[in-house]
C-alpha positions as CSV (number, residue, x, y, z in Angstrom):
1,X,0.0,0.0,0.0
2,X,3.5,2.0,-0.2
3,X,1.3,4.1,-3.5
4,X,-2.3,4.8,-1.1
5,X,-2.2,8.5,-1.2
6,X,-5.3,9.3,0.4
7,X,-7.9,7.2,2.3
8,X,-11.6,8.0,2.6
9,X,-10.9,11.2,1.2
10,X,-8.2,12.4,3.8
11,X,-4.4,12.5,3.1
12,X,-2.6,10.2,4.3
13,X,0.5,12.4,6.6
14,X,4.2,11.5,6.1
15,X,4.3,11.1,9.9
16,X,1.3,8.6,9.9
17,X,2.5,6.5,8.0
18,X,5.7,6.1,9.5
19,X,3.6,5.2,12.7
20,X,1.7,2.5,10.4
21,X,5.0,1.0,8.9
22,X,6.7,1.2,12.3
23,X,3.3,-1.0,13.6
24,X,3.2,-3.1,11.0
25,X,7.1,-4.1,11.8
26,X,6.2,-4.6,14.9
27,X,3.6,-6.9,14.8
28,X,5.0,-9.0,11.8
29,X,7.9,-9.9,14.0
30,X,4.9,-10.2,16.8
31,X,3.2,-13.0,15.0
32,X,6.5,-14.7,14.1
33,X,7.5,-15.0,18.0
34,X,4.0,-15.7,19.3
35,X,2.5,-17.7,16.6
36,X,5.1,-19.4,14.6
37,X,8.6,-19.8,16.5
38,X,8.3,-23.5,18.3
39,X,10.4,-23.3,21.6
40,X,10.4,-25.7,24.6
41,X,11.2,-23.1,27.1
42,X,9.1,-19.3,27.0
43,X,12.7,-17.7,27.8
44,X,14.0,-19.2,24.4
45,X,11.4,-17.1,22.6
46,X,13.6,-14.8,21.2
47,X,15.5,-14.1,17.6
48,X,19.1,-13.8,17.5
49,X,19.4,-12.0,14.9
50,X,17.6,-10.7,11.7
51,X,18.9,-12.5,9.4
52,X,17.5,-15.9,11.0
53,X,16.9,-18.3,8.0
54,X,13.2,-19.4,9.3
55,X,12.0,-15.9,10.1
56,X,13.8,-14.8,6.9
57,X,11.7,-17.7,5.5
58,X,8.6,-16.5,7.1
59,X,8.7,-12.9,6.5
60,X,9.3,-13.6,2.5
61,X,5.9,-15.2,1.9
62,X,4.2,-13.3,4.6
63,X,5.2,-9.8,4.9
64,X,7.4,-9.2,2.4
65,X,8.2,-6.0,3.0
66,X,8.9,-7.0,6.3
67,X,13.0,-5.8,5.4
68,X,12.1,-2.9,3.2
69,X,10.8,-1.7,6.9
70,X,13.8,-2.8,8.6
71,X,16.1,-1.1,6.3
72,X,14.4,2.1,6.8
73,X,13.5,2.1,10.2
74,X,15.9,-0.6,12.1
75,X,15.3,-3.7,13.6
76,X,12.5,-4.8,15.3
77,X,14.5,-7.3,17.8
78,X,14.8,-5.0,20.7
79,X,11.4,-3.0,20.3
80,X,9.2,-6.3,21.3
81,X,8.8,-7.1,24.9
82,X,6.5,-10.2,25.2
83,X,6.7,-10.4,28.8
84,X,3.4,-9.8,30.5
85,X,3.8,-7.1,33.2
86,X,1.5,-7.0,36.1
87,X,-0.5,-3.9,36.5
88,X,-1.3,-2.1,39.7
89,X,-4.7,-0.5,39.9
């Protein structure tokens, strides 16, 4: 959607879609850890780094722009906590 302009009828800002790109990196790498990367221990849940051959693998047929996005905005490795922390209310 690198081309989408406008949407409904409003311009789409420079800055916003940064914030979607940066989102959508995010939650690509997200749904790799959570959904797809088989570990036998929850601290194993982790990517050394981003040129791992099965998230490589991944990425390619399912977000492939996945490393355009890393390119232009860095890796996503250290921006994804997946530790649940309790809340105090």
């Amino acid at each position: 959607m690198e081309s989408l302009r406008k949407y409904n009828g409003t311009k789409i800002e420079d800055h916003e879609r940064k914030d979607f790109e940066l989102f959508y990196l995010k939650i690509a790498y997200e749904t790799y850890l959570k959904e797809i990367l088989v570990v036998k221990d929850e601290k194993d849940r982790k990517v050394d780094s981003i040129e791992d051959p099965d998230m490589a693998s991944y990425m390619a047929e399912y977000h492939p722009r996945f490393y355009e996005f890393v390119h232009k905005y860095g890796s996503p490795l250290d921006m994804v906590n997946l530790k649940s922390e309790g809340k105090n209310i």
